[in-house]
ROFI-323734 format. One line per field, with one value per residue (C-alpha): residue number from 1; x, y, z. Coordinates in steps of 0.25 Angstrom, whole numbers, m for minus. Layout:
BEGIN
pos: c(NUM/...)
xx: c(X/...)
yy: c(Y/...)
zz: c(Z/...)
***
This chain:
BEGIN
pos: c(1/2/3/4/5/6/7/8/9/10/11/12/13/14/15/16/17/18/19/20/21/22/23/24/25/26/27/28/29/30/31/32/33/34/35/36/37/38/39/40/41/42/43/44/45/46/47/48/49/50/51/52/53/54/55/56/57/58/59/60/61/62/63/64/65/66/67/68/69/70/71/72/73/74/75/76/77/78/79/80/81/82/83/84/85/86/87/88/89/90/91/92/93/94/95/96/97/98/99/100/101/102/103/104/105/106/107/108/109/110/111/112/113/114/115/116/117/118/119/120/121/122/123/124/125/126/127/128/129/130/131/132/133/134/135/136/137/138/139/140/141/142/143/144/145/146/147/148/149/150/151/152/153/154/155/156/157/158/159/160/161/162/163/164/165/166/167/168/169/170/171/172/173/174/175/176/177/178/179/180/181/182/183/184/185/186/187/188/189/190/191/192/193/194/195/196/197/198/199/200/201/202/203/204/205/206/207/208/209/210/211/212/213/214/215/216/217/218/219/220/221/222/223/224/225/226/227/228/229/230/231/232/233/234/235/236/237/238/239/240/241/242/243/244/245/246/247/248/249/250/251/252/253/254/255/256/257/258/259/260/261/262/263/264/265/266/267/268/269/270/271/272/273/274)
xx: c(m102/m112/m122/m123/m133/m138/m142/m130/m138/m138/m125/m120/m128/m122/m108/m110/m117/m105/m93/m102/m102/m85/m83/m90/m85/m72/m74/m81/m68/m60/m71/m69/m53/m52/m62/m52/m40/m47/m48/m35/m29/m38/m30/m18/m22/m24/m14/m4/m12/m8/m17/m15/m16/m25/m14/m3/m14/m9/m18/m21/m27/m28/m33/m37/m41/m49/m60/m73/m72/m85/m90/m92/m101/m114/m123/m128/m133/m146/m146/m139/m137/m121/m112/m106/m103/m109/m120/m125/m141/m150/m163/m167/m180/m182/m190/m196/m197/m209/m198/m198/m183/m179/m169/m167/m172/m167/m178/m170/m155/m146/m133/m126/m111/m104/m89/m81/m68/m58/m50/m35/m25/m20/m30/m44/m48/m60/m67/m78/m87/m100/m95/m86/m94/m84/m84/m86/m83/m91/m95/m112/m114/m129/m141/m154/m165/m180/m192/m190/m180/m165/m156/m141/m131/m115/m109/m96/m98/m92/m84/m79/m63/m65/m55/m54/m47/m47/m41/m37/m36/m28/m33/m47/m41/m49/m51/m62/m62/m49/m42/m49/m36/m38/m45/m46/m60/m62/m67/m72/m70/m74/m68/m54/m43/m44/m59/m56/m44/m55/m65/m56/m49/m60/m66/m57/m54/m70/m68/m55/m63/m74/m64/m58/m71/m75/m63/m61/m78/m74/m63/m68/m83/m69/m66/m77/m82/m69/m71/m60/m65/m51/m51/m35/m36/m46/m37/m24/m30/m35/m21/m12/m20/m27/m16/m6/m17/m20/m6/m1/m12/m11/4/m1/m9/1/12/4/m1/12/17/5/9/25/19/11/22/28/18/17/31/31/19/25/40/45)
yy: c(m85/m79/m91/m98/m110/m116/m130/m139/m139/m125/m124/m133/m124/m112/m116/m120/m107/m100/m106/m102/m88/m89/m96/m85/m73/m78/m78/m65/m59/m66/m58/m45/m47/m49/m36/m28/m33/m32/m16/m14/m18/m9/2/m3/m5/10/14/8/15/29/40/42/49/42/43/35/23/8/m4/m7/m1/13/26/41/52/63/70/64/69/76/70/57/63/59/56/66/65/63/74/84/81/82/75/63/48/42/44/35/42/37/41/37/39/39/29/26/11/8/11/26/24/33/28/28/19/21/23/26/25/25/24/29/28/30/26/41/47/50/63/67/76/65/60/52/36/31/25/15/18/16/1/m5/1/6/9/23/34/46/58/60/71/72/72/77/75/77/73/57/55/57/56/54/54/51/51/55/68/74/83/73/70/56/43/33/20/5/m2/4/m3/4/m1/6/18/14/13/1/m11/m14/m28/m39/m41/m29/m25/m10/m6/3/16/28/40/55/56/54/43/44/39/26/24/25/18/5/7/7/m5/m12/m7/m11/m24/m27/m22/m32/m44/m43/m41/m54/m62/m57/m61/m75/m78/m75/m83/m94/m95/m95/m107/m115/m112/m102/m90/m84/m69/m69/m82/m76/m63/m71/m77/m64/m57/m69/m70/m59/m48/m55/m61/m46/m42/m54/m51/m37/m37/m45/m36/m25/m33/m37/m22/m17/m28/m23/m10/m12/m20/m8/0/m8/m9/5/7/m2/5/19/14/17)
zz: c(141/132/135/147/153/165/161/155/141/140/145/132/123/131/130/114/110/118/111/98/100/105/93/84/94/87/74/76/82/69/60/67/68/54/50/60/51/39/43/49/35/27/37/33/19/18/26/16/5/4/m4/m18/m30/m41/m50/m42/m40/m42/m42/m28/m14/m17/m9/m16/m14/m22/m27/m38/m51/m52/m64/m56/m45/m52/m39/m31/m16/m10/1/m6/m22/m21/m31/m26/m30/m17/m10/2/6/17/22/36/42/58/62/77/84/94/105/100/97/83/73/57/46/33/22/11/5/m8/m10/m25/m29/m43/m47/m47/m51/m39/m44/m38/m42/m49/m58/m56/m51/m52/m40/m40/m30/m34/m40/m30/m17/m6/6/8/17/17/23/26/13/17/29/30/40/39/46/51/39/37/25/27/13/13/0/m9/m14/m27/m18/m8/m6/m9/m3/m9/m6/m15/m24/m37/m52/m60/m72/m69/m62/m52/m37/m33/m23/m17/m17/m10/m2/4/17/14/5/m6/2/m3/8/7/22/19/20/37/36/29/40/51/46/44/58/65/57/60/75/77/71/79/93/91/87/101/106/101/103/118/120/113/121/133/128/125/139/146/137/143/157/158/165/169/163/163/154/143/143/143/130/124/125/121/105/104/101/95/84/82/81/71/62/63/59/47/42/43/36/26/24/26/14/5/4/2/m10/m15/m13/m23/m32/m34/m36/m48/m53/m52/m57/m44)
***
């Protein structure tokens, strides 16, 4: 038990406080579970979504790839004045406790983003990123280092291959937020396709660790509320739901995925006369 007593009062209290934390231990694991999910369908999502030309885009989750069109690169860094769209600048300063120990408090920060044109050999989208803030993957464009201070700057430069992935509106020519009945983000990524794989599949790896983290700590907090001490029982119990609830919802999620995309297959034949 995570509480335990001597006296028969405490004890009560013990064992309530206990069957709180199992009882919450589970709805954690639920949470976490369905955050693993969330990310492995953002996988799938993207998996089912091949890179395309601007000029072949139909309404929908879309992903690109390109260069900015120059015009568009109106801000300039902090450290080193270069033509981008984004910036992300922090100063730190390094600050020390009664202890002696050293670390780093920020004094000073700003972050800049403007919308921008994405240019392939096939023509130009617009992408709203200073609007619809995504998530962004970018490489560190900046660092310096002086006295007690440090300044530290990532951003989308002019000169970056950019990847984009959202949901596109025709009617704009435009790539912004994608569809609320989607898992997957709009992401804006100067580190590739590969980058935004990772980053969701570890996610949603983490996310699935500490759910069965939770649930085993739960179930065996379950079993020793009950009196039942026997470790064969507590495992017999975890290898009997565990997987096959993993396996049933991770087969929906991959039919339902697989049905998605047979329907934008579809779709895009019907736009293209196919």
């Amino acid at each position: 038990m995570l509480f335990r007593a001597n006296t028969e009062s405490k004890k009560q209290t013990a064992f309530a406080l206990n069957a709180i934390f199992c009882i919450l231990f589970i709805f954690l694991a639920i949470g976490f579970r369905g955050c693993s999910m969330s990310g492995m369908q953002s996988v799938l999502e993207l998996q089912r979504t091949p890179l395309a030309y601007n000029a072949g885009l139909i309404d929908g989750l879309a992903m690109v790839e390109g260069k900015i069109r120059r015009n568009d690169a109106t801000l300039r860094t902090r450290i080193y004045a270069q033509p981008c769209v984004y910036f992300d600048w922090v100063k730190e300063k390094e600050v020390e406790d009664s202890d002696g120990d050293k670390s780093w408090r920020t004094v000073d920060s700003q972050t800049m983003a403007v919308d921008f044109r994405l240019v392939d050999s096939s023509g130009e989208i617009s992408i709203a990123n200073g609007k619809a803030q995504p998530e962004r993957l970018v490489k560190q464009t900046g660092y310096r280092r002086y006295g007690k201070y440090r300044e530290t700057e990532h951003a989308i430069l002019l000169e970056d291959k950019v990847t984009v992935v959202g949901g596109y509106q025709a009617d704009r020519n435009q790539i912004s937020r994608t569809d609320p009945g989607l898992a997957t983000e709009f992401t804006i990524s100067t580190r590739g396709e590969d980058a935004i794989l990772r980053k969701l599949g570890w996610s949603s790896m983490f996310w699935m660790v500490g759910a069965i983290f939770l649930f085993v700590f739960s179930v065996g907090l379950l079993f020793d509320l009950l009196g039942q001490h026997q470790i064969m029982m507590a495992s017999l119990a975890l290898f009997v739901t565990l997987p096959p609830v993993l396996f049933l919802q991770w087969m929906f999620i991959t039919n339902s995925q697989l049905d998605t995309g047979f329907k934008r297959v579809e779709q895009y034949k019907q736009e293209v006369g196919v």
